[in-house]
C-alpha positions in Angstrom: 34.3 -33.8 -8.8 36.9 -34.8 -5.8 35.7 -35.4 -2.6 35.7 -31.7 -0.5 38.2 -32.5 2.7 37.7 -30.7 5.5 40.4 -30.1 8.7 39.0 -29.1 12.1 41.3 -26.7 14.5 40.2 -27.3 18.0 42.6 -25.0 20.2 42.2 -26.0 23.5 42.9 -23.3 27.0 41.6 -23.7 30.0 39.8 -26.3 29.0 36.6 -27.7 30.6 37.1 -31.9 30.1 33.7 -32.6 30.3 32.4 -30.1 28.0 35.5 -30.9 25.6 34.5 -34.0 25.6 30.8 -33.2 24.0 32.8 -31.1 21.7 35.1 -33.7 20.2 32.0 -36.0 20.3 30.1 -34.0 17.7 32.9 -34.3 15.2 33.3 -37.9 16.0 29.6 -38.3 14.9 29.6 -36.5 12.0 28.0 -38.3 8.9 30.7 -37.8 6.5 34.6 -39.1 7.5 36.3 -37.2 5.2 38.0 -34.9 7.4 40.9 -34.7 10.1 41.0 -33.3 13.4 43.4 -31.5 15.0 44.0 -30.8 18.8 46.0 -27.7 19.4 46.1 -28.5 23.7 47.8 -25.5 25.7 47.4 -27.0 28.8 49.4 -28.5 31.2 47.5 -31.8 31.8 47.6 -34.4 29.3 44.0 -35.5 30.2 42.6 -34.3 26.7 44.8 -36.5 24.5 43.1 -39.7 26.4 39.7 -38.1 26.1 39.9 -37.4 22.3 40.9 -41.3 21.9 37.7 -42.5 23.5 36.6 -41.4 19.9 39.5 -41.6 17.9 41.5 -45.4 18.9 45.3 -45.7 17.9 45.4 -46.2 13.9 42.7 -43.5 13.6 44.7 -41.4 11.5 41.4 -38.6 11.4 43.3 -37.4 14.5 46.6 -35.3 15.0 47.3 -34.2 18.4 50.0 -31.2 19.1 51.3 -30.2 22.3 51.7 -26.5 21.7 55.7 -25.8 23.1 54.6 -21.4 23.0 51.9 -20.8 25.2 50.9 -17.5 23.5 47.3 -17.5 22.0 45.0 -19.3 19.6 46.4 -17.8 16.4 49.9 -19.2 17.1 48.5 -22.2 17.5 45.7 -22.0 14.5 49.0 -21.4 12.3 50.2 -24.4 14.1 47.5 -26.2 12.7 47.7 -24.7 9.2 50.8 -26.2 8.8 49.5 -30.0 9.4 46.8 -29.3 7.9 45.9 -31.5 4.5 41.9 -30.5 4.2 40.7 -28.3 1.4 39.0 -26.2 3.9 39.8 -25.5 7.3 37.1 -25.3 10.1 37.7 -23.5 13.5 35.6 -24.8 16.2 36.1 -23.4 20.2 36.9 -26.3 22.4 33.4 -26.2 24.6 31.3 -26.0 21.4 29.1 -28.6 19.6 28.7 -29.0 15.9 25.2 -30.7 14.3 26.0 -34.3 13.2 25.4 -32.5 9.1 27.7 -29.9 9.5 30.2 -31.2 7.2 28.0 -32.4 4.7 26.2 -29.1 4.0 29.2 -27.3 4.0 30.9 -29.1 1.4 27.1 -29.3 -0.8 27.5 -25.5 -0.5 30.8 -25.7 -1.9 30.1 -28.2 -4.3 27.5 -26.5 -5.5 28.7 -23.4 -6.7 30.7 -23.0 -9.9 32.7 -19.9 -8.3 35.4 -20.6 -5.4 34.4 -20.0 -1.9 36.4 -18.2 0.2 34.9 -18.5 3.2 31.3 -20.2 4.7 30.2 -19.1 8.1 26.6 -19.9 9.4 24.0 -19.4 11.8 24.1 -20.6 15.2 22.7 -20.8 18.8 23.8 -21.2 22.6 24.1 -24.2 24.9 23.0 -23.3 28.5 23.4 -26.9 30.1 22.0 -29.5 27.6 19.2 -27.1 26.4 19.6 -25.2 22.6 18.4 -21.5 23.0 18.8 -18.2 21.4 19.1 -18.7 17.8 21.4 -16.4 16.2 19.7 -16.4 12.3 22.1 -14.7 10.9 22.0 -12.1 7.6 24.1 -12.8 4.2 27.7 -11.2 3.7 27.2 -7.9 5.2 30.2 -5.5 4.7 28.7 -2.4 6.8 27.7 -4.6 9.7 31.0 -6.5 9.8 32.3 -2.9 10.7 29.8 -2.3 13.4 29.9 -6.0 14.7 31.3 -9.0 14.6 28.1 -10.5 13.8 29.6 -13.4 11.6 31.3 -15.1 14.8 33.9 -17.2 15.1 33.3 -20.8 13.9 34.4 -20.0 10.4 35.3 -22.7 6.9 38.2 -21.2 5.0 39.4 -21.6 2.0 43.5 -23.6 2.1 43.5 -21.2 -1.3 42.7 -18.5 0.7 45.4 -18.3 3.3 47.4 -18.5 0.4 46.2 -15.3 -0.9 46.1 -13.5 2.2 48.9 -15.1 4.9 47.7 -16.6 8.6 46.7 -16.0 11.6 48.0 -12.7 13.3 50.1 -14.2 16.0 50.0 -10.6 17.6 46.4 -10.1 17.8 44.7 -11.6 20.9 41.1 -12.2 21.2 40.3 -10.7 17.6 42.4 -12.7 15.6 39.4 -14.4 13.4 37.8 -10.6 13.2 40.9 -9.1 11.6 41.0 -11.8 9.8 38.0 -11.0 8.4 38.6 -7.8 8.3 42.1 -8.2 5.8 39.4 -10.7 3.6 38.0 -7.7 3.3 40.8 -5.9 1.2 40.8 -9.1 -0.6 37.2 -9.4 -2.1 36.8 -12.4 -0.6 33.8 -14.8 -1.9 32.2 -15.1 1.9 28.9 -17.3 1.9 26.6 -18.2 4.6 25.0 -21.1 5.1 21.2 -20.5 6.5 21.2 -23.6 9.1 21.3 -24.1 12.7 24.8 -26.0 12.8 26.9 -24.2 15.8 26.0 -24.1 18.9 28.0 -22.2 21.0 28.7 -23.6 25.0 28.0 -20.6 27.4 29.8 -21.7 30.7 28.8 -19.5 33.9 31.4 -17.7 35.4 30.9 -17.7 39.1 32.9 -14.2 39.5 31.0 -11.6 37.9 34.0 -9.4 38.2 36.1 -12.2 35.7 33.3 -12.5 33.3 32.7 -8.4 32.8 36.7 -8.2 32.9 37.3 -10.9 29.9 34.4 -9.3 28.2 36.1 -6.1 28.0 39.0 -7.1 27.2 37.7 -8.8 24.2 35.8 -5.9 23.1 38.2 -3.8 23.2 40.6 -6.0 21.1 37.8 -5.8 18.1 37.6 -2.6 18.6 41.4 -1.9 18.4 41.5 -3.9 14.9 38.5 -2.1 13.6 40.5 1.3 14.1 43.4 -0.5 12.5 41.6 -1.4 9.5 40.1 1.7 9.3 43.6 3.6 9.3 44.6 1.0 6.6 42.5 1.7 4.1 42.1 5.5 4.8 38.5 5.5 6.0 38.5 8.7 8.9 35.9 8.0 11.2 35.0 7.8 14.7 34.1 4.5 16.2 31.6 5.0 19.0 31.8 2.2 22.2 29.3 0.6 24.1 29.1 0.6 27.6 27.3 -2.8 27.9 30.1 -4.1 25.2 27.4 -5.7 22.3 28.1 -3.7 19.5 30.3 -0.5 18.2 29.2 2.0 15.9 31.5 3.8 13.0 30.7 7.6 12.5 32.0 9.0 9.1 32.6 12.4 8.9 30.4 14.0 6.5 31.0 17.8 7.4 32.3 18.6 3.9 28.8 17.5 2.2 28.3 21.9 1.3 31.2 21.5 -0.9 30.4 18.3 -2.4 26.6 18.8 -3.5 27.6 17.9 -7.0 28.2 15.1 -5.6 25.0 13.2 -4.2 21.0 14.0 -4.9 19.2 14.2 -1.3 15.4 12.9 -2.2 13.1 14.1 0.3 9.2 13.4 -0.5 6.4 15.8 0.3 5.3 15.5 3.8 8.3 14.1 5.2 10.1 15.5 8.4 13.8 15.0 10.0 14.3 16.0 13.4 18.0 14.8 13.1 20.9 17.6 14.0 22.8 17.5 10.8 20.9 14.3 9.2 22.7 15.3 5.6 26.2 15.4 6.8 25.7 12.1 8.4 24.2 10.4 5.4 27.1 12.5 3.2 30.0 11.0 5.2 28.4 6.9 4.6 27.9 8.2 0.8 31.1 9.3 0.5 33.0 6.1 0.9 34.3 4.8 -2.8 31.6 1.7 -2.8 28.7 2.5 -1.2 25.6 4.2 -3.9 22.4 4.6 -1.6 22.2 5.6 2.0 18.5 5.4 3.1 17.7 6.5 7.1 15.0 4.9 10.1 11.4 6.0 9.5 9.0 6.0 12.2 5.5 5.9 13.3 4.0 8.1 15.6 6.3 9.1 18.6 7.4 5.1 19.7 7.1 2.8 16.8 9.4 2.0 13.7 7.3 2.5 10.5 10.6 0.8 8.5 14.6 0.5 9.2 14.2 -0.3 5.1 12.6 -2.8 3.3 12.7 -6.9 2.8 11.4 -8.6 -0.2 10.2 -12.0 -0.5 10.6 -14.4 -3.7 7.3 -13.2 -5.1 8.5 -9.8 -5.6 6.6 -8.2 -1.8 8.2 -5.9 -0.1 7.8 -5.1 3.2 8.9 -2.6 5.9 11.6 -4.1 8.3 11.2 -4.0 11.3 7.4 -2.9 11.5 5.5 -1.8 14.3 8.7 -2.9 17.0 9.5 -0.2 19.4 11.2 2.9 18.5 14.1 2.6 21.9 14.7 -1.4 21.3 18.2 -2.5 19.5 15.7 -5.5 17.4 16.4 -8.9 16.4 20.2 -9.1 16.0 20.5 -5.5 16.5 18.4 -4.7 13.4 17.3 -1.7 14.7 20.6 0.5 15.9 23.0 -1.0 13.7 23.9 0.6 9.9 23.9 -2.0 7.8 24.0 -2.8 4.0 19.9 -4.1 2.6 18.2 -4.8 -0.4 16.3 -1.7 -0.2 15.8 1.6 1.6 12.9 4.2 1.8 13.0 7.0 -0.9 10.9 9.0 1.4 14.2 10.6 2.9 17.6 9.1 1.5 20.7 10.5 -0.5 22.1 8.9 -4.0 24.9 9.0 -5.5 24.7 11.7 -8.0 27.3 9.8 -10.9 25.7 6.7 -10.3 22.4 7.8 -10.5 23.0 9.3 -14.0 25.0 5.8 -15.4 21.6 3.9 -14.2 19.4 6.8 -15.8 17.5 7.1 -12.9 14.6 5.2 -11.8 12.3 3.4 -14.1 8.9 5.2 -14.8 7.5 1.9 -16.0 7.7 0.7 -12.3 5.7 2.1 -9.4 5.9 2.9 -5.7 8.2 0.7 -3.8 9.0 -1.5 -7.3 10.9 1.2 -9.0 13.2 1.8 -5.6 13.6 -1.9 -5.5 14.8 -2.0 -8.8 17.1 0.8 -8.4 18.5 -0.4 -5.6 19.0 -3.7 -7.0 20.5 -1.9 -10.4 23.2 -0.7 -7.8 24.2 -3.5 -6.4 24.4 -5.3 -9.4 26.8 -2.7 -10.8 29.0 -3.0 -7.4 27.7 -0.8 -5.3 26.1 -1.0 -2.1 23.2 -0.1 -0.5 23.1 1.2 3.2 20.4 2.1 6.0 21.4 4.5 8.5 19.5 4.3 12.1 21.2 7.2 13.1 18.9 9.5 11.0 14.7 9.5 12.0 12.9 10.9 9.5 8.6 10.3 9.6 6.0 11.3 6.9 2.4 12.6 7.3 0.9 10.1 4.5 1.3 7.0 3.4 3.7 6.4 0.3 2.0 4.4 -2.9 3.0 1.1 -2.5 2.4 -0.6 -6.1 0.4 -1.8 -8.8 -0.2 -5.5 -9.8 1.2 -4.3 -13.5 4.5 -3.1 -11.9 4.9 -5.9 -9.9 4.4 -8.4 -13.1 7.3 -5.9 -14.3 9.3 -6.3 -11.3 8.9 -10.1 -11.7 9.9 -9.7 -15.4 12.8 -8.2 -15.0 14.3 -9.7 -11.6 12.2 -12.8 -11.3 15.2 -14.9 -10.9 16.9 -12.7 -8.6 14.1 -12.7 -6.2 14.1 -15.9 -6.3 16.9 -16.4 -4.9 15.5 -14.3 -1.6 16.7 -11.4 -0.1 20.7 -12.0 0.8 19.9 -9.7 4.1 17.5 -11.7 5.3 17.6 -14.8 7.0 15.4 -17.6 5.4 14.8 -19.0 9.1 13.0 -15.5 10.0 9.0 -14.9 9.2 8.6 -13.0 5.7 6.0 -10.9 6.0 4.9 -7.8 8.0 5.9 -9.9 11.3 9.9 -10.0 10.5 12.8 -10.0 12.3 11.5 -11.9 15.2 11.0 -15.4 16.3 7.8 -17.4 16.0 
C-alpha cells in the first residue's frame, strides 16, 4: 500500500513568534517525513519565513511558504493552501499550537488500517498554559446530535484531498466558523468521520491582558457557530429553536414537538411502573427529537433523590457491562465534557421513561424476550443503530423511579455476548477509551 502523505496548513494572524516557533517545531520533529508544510503568513513582518527555516534550510522542499496578497480570513487562505497542496490528507493546525512528535504516524495507521475511505480523523486533545499540558479534552466518537449542540470535535482536523472533491472548500465568507460549517456540509455528505482516541493536540491558551478583548472575540466567535448552525438547520428543513448561552460554552437545539397528539401512531412512549416526570410537556419534547427522519430512540436524564443523576444513559464496556453514565455526579453540574446538559446520541438509554419509534419498533419485532433487564435494551438499541438509526438522550427531560430496574442475568449476558461479542469488542463508540469504565465514568483519575 503507498505511503499516506500528509500536508499541514498553518495560517498565521497575529502571530505570537515565539510560540509559532514551538509550533512549527513540533512538525519539524515529527517521526515520519512524509509530509509538506505550508505557511499561509497574513502578517506584515516577514519574521516568520526566517523562523520556519531554522527548521526547514534552503533545499528543504517539506516547506512552501505563501504570502497571503487578501488579508481576509483563514478560509481564504486554507483554500490558498488547497491549491499547493500535494498530500493525501490535509491537516489544519492553529499557528500557537503543538502537535505530539506521533501525530502523523497514527493518523496515517488509522487510515491504513481501515478497508473503508476516511473522510475525516479528528482526535482528542488538551491545553498548553505556559510549558505545562492540562485539561484533557477525551473526546466521544462521531457524534451527530452533539455536533449540533457543540462544536466538540474542534478544529485541528485530517481531511480527506477526496473529500474536498466531493464537497468544495473552505467558505471564504464564513469567519471564525469556517471548519464548523464545514463540518456541518460533511454532514449532508455522510461523511466517514473517525476519531482517533490519543492525546496529540494540544491547544496554546495565550492570556489576554484585556478582559474586555478576550469576552469580545469570544462572542464573536460564538455567535459565528451559532449563525451556521441556524443556517444548516434552514438547509435541511429541521425547524427548531437554538437556545444561547450566556457564558458562550455550548448552545442547545429545541425541536418542536407540539404536534406529537396527532402523531401517536407514530412513536410508543414506554413508561415503567413507578416512574415519575416532573417535566412541563416531557412528551412533546421527546416527540420533536423523534420526529427527525434518522433518529429511532429518544431516552431522557434519570435521577436519584432530589440532587444526584441516577443515569444520563448507559455505557457498556467490552465484556458486555453496562453501566449508568454519569452516576452519582450532581444533578446542577454541566459533567465531563458537558455530559450532563448536552443531548447527545449513545449506545444506550433507560427504558424506564423513553419514546420509540413506532415503524421501527415493528421492522426490529420489538425487544428480545431471550434477553433480560438492561441486555434486551442494549440490544435494541444496538439493532437500531445498526439499521441506520440513531439513538439519543435528552437532559432536558428528568424523570426518577421508586425501585430499582432488574439489571441482568449471567444467561442473558452470555446471550448478549453471543450475539454482539464482537461489537462490544470494539467498545462503546461514545465513550472515550482514555475515561474510567466502570461506575466511576466520565471523570478523570
Amino acid at each position: 500500500m503507498p505511503k499516506v502523505r500528509f500536508t499541514i496548513l498553518l495560517y498565521a494572524n497575529q502571530t505570537d513568534a515565539f510560540y509559532y516557533r514551538e509550533a512549527v517545531e513540533s512538525v519539524a520533529n515529527q517521526d515520519r517525513d512524509d509530509y509538506e508544510l505550508i505557511i499561509l503568513d497574513d502578517n506584515d513582518s516577514t519574521i516568520l519565513d526566517r523562523i520556519a527555516g531554522e527548521f526547514y534550510p534552503n533545499g528543504d522542499k517539506r516547506l512552501k511558504y505563501k504570502r497571503l496578497k487578501k488579508h481576509i480570513g483563514r478560509a481564504y487562505a486554507y483554500n490558498i493552501g488547497l491549491h499547493f497542496a500535494s498530500g493525501d490528507y490535509i491537516v489544519t493546525l492553529g499557528q500557537h499550537d503543538r502537535i505530539s512528535s506521533n501525530t502523523l504516524s497514527l493518523l496515517a495507521s488509522e487510515i491504513d488500517r481501515t478497508e473503508t475511505p476516511i473522510d475525516i480523523i479528528y482526535v482528542d486533545q488538551d491545553e498548553l498554559v505556559g510549558d505545562y499540558r492540562m485539561n484533557p479534552h477525551f473526546k466521544c466518537g462521531f457524534n451527530k446530535e452533539l455536533l449540533l449542540q457543540d462544536n466538540y470535535i474542534g478544529e485541528f482536523l485530517c481531511i480527506s484531498n477526496r473529500t474536498f472533491r466531493k464537497m468544495g472548500t473552505f467558505r471564504e465568507d464564513i469567519l471564525l466558523a469556517d471548519l464548523y460549517e464545514f463540518l456541518l456540509r460533511g454532514l449532508d455528505h455522510e461523511l466517514e468521520i473517525r476519531h482517533l482516541s490519543s492525546l496529540l493536540y494540544h491547544r496554546r491558551m495565550i492570556s489576554v491582558a484585556d478582559a474586555n478583548i478576550y469576552r469580545r472575540v469570544l462572542r464573536e466567535s460564538y455567535e459565528a457557530h451559532v449563525r451556521v448552525l441556524r443556517g444548516y438547520l434552514k438547509r435541511v428543513g429541521i425547524v427548531a429553536e437554538i437556545k444561547t448561552d450566556a457564558q458562550y460554552r455550548y448552545w442547545k437545539v429545541n425541536y418542536f414537538g407540539d404536534d406529537y397528539g396527532s402523531h401517536r401512531r407514530d412513536y410508543i412512549l414506554l413508561r415503567e411502573k413507578g416512574v415519575r416526570v416532573k417535566t412541563k410537556k416531557a412528551q412533546e419534547i421527546l416527540y420533536g427529537y423523534l420526529k427527525q427522519p434518522d433518529i429511532g430512540v429518544v431516552g431522557v436524564r434519570f435521577r436519584e433523590g432530589f440532587t444526584k443523576i441516577d443515569n444520563c444513559g448507559f455505557i457498556f464496556d467490552k465484556h458486555g457491562e453496562i453501566y449508568p453514565a454519569c452516576n452519582g455526579k450532581s444533578l446542577y453540574t454541566d459533567g465531563y465534557e458537558n455530559r450532563i446538559v448536552l443531548s447527545q446520541d449513545v449506545s444506550m438509554v433507560d427504558f424506564g421513561y423513553c419514546m420509540l419509534d413506532a415503524t421501527l419498533y415493528q421492522k426490529l419485532r420489538g425487544l428480545d424476550t431471550s434477553l433480560k433487564g438492561r441486555d434486551a435494551v442494549l440490544d435494541y438499541c444496538l439493532r437500531v443503530q445498526r439499521a441506520g438509526y440513531r439513538v439519543v438522550y435528552v437532559p432536558e427531560v428528568i424523570a426518577y423511579r421508586k425501585h430499582k430496574e432488574t439489571v441482568s442475568t449471567r444467561l442473558s449476558n452470555a446471550r448478549l455476548l453471543e450475539k454482539w461479542g464482537k461489537k462490544l469488542a470494539e467498545g462503546d463508540p461514545f465513550y472515550n477509551e482514555n475515561l474510567p469504565m466502570g461506575l466511576d465514568n466520565y471523570q478523570l483519575w
